[in-house]
C-alpha positions as CSV (number, residue, x, y, z in Angstrom):
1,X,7.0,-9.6,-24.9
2,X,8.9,-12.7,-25.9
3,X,9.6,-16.2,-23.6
4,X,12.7,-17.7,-23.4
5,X,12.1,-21.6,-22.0
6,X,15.2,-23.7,-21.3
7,X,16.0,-26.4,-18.8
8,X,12.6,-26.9,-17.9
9,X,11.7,-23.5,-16.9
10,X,12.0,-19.7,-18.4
11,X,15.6,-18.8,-18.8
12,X,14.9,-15.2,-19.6
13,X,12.0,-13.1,-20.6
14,X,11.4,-9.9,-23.3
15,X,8.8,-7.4,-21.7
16,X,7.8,-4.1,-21.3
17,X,7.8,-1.9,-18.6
18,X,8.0,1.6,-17.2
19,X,10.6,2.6,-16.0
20,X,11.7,5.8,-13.6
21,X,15.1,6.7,-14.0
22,X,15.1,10.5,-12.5
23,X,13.0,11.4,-10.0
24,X,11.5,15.2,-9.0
25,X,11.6,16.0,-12.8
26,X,9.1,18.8,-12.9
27,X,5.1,19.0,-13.4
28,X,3.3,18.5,-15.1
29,X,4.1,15.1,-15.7
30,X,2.5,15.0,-18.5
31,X,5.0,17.3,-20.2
32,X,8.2,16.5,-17.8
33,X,6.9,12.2,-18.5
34,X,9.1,11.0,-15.5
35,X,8.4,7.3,-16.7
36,X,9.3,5.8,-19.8
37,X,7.6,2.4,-21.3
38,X,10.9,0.2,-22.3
39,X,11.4,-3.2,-23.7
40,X,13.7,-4.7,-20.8
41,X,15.3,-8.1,-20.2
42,X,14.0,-10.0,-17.2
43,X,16.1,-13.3,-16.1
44,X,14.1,-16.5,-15.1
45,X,13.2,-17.4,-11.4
46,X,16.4,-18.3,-9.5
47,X,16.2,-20.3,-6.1
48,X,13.6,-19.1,-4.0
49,X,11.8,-17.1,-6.7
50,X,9.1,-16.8,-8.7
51,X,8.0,-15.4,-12.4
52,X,4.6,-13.6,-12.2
53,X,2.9,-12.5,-15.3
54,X,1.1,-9.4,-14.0
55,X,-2.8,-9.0,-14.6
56,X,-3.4,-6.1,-12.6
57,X,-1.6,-3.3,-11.3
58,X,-3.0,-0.2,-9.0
59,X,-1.6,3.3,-9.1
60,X,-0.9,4.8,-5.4
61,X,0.6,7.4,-4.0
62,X,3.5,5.4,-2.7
63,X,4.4,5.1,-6.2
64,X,4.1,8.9,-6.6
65,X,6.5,9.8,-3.6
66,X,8.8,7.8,-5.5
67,X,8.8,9.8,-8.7
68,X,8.6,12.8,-6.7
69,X,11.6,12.4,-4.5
70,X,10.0,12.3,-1.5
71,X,10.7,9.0,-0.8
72,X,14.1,8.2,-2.7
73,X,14.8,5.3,-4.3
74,X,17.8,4.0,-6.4
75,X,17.2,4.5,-10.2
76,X,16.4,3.0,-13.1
77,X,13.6,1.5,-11.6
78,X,10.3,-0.7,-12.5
79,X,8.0,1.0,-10.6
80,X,4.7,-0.1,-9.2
81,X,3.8,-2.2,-5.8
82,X,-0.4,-3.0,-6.0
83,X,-0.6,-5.6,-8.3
84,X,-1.8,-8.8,-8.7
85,X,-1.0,-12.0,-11.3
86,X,-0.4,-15.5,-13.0
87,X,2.6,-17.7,-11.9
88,X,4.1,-18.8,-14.9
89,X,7.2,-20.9,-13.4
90,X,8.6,-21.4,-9.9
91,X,12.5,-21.1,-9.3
92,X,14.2,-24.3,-7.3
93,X,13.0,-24.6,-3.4
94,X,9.9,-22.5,-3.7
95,X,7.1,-24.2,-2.1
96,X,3.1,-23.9,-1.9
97,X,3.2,-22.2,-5.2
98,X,3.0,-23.7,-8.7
99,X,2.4,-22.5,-12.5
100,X,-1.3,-20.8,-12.9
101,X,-1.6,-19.9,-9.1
102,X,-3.5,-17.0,-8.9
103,X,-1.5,-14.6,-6.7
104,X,-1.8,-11.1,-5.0
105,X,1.9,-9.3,-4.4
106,X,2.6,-7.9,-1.1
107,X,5.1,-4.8,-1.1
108,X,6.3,-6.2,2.5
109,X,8.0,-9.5,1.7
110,X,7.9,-10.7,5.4
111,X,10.8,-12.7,6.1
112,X,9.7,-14.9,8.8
113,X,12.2,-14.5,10.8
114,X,14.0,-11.0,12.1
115,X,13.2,-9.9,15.5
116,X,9.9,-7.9,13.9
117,X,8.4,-11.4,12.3
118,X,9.0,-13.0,15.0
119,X,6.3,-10.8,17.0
120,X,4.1,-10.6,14.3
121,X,4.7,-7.4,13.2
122,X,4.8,-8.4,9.2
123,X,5.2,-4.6,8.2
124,X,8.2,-4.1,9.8
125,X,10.3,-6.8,8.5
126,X,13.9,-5.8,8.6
127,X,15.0,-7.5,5.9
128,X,11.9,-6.4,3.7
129,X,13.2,-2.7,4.7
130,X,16.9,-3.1,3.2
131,X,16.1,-4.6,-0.1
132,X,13.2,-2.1,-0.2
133,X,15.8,0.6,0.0
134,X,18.4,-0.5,-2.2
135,X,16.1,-2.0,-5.2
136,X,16.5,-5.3,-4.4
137,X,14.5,-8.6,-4.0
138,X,14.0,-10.0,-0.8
139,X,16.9,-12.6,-1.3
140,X,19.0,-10.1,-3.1
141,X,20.0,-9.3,-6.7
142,X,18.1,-7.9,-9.2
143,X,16.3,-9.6,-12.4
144,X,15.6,-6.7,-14.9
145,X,18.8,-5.8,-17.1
146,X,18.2,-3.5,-20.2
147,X,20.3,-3.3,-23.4
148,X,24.1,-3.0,-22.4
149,X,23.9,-5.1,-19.2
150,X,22.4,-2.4,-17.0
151,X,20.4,-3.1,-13.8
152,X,17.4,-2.1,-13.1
153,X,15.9,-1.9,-9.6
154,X,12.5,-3.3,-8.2
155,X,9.8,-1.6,-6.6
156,X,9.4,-2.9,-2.9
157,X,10.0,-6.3,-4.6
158,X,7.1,-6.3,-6.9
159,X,7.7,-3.6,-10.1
160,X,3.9,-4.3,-11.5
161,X,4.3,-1.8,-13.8
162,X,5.6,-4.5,-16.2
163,X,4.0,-7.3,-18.2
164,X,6.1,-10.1,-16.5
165,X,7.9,-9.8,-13.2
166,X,10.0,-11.6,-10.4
167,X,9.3,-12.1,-6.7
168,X,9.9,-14.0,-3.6
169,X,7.9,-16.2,-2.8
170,X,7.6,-14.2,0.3
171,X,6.2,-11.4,-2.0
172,X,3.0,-13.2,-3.4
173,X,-0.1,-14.3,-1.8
174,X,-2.1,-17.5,-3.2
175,X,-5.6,-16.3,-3.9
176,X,-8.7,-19.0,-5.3
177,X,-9.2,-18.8,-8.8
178,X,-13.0,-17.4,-7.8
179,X,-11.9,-13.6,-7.5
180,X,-11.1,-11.0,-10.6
181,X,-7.8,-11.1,-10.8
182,X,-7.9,-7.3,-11.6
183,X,-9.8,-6.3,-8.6
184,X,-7.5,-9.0,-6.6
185,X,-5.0,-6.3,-7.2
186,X,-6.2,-3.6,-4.5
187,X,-6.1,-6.0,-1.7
188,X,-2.2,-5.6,-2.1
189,X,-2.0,-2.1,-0.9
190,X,-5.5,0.3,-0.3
191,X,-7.6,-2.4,1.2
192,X,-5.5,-4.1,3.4
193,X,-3.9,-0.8,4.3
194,X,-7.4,1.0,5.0
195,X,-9.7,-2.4,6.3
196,X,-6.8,-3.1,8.2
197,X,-5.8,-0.4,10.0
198,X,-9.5,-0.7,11.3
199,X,-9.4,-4.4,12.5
200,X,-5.8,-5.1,13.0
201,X,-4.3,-1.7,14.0
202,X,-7.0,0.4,15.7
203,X,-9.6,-3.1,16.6
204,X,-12.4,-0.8,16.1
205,X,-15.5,-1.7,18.9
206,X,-19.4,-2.0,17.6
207,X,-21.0,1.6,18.1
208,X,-17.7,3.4,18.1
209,X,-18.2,6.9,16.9
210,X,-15.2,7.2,13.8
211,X,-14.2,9.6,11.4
212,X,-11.6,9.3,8.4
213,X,-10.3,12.3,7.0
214,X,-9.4,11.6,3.0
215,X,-11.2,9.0,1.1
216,X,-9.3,7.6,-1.6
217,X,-8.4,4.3,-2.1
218,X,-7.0,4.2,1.5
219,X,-9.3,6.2,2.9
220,X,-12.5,4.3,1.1
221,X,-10.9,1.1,2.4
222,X,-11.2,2.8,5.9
223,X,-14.8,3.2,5.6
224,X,-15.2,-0.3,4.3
225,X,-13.3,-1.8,7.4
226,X,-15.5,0.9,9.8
227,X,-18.7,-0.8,7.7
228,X,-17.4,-4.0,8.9
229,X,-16.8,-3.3,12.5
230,X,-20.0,-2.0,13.0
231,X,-18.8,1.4,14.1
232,X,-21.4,4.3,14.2
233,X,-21.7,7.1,13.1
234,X,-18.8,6.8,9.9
235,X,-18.1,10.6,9.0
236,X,-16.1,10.7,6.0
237,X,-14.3,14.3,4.9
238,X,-12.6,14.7,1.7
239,X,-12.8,18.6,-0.4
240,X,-14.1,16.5,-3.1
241,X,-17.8,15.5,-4.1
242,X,-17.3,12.7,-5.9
243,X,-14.8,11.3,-3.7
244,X,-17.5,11.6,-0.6
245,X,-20.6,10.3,-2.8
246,X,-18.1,7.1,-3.2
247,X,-17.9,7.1,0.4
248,X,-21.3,7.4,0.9
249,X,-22.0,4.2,-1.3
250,X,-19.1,2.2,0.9
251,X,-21.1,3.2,4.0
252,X,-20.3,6.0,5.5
253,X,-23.4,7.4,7.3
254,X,-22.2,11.4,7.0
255,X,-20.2,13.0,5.3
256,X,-18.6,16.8,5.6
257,X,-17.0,19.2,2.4
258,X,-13.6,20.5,3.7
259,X,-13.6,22.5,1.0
260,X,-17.1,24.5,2.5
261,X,-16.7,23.9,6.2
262,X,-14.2,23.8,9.2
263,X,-14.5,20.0,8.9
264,X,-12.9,20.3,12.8
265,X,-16.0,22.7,14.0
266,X,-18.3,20.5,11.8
267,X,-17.1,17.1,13.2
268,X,-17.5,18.4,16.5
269,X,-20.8,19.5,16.0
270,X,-21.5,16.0,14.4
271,X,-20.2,13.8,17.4
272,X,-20.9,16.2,20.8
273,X,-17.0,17.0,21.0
274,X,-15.1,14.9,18.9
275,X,-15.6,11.6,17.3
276,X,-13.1,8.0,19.5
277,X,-11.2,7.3,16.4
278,X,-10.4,9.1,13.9
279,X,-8.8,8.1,10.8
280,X,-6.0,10.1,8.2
281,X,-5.3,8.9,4.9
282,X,-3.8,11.8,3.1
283,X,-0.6,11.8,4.1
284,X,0.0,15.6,4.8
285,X,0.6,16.9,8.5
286,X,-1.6,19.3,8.3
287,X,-4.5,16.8,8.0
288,X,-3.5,14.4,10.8
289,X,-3.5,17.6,12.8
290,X,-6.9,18.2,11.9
291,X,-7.8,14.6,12.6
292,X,-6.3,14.9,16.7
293,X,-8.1,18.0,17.1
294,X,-11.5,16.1,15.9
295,X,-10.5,13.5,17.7
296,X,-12.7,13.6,21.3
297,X,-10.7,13.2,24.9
298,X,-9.6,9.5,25.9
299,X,-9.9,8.9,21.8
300,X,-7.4,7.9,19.2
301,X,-6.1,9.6,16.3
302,X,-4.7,6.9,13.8
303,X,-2.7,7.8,10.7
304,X,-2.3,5.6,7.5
305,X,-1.2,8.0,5.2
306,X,2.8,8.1,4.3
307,X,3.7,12.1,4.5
308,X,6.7,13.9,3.3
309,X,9.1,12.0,5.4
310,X,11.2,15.8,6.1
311,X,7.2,17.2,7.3
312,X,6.9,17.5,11.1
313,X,3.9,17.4,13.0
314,X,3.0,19.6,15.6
315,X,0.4,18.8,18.2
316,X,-0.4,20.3,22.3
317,X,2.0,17.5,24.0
318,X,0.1,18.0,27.5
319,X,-3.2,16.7,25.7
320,X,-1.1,13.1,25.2
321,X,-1.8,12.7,29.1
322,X,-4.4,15.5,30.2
323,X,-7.0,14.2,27.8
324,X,-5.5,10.5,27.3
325,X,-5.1,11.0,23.8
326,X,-3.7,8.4,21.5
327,X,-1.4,8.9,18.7
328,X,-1.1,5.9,16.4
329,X,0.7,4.6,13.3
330,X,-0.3,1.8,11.1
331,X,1.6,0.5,8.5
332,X,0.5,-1.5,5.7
333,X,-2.8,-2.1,8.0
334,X,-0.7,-4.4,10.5
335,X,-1.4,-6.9,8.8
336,X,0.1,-10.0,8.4
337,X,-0.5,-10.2,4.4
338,X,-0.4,-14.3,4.0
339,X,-3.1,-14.1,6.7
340,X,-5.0,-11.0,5.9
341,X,-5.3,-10.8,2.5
342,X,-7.2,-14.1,1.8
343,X,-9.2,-13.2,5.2
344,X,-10.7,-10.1,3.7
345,X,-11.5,-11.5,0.2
């Protein structure tokens, strides 16, 4: 990694990063190695930007749906969208940020203003959606350029997967100086995904009986945000040991082996009928069906998890209004990240 300082600010920047440039390349990955770590060209921060030197970054399945296909994206690209970091130098007109800010990215870059903003729904932003799509940063343009003068695209506006990066200012998140800076980095996706989904999306009651089928990251950050609402019982269900003994330390009061039982028979028996919410973080239809039919009458079924987008879901439409059955989604935890994030810290 080499600096480049001119003007009074970074004119350009050496530094490595990995790179996807062909997605769905077979597994194992290991073999197939769908990224590569390269030596690429970054530019300085322009107006309304900002370089990050990244401290942190998390691996998540959004990152994996990438490489996969299953979401599709424009390639080259720097992958990676949990991370968190140093400022090393602010582009003209970016304000409440300044070099050695400790900062947390956020893969939704909310505009402020599109009709979505405007109502507070952050993860929606319009804006944020198109230059997701098309590689972009929030402003436009792109910033990384290897050998040749070729672009390269960003992930959701953050590409963590690199030593140095640029952002919008809209992308980053001022955190004090106080927290791990590496830890800081799961607050960008799995903990204000999961903990919000509970406060913000679902406003989980005291004494609310809840469920979350899949505890990884997401899932885990579920339980935390159940923890905090008070919610009893907290039944987490994974088909893996490990993963449920960690949800058992983040407070989940039972805990049920889908890999052993009918975890909808089980839940059922656990909660008289069915637990009122009931969470999904996996991603896969076939779990969020499992989740509404654990999911008692007059309760909620909320789903965090980002399937296959070309996966369908089928469930008994009469129970919608019969039983009074919710169906909900929650993106990005609803939250509001230059709110949320420093909130749950």
């Amino acid at each position: 990694m080499r600096l480049v300082k001119g003007g009074g600010s970074f004119a350009g920047v050496k530094t490595k990063a990995a790179v996807l440039r062909q997605m769905e390349l077979p597994r194992p990955y290991a073999e197939s190695r769908p990224l590569s770590v390269e030596e690429v060209d970054l530019d300085g921060p322009g107006e309304n930007e900002v370089l990050v030197q990244v401290a942190g970054a998390g691996l998540c399945h959004s990152d994996l749906s990438v490489i996969n296909g299953s979401r599709p994206r424009p390639v080259p690209m720097v992958m990676g969208h949990e991370a968190a970091g140093i400022v090393r130098d602010v582009g003209p007109g970016v304000k409440g940020l300044a070099p050695d800010d400790h900062v947390v990215f956020s893969f939704v870059p909310c505009c402020g203003g599109c009709p979505m903003c405007a109502v507070g729904r952050a993860p929606l932003c319009e804006p944020a959606y198109e230059a997701a799509v098309t590689g972009q940063l929030l402003h436009g343009g792109r910033r990384f350029t290897v050998s040749g003068g070729e672009e390269v695209n960003h992930h959701q506006g953050v590409s963590g997967y690199s030593e140095y990066t640029v952002a919008a200012p809209e992308s980053l998140i001022k955190i004090d100086k106080s927290h791990p800076i590496e830890m800081a980095t799961l607050f960008g996706c799995a903990i204000m995904t999961g903990v919000g989904a509970v406060v913000n999306t679902a406003k989980v009651q005291p004494g609310t009986s809840t469920a979350i089928f899949g505890v990884g990251g997401v899932g885990l950050s579920v339980v935390l945000g159940l923890k905090l609402a008070g919610a009893y019982p907290i039944i987490a269900v994974d088909m893996l040991e490990n993963k449920l003994a960690l949800a058992r330390q983040a407070g989940a009061t039972h805990v049920i082996n889908a890999s052993e039982v009918d975890p909808v028979m089980a839940l059922r028996d656990l909660t008289d009928g069915g637990a009122a919410d009931v969470f999904e973080a996996v991603g896969n239809e076939k779990v969020l069906a499992q989740a509404y039919q654990a999911t008692r009458k007059g309760g909620r079924t909320i789903t965090v998890g980002l399937p296959d987008p070309a996966r369908e879901l089928t469930i008994p439409a009469l129970s919608l209004v019969a039983e009074e059955r919710q169906l909900m989604g929650s993106y990005m935890g609803s939250c509001v990240p230059k709110r949320d994030i420093p909130r749950f810290m």
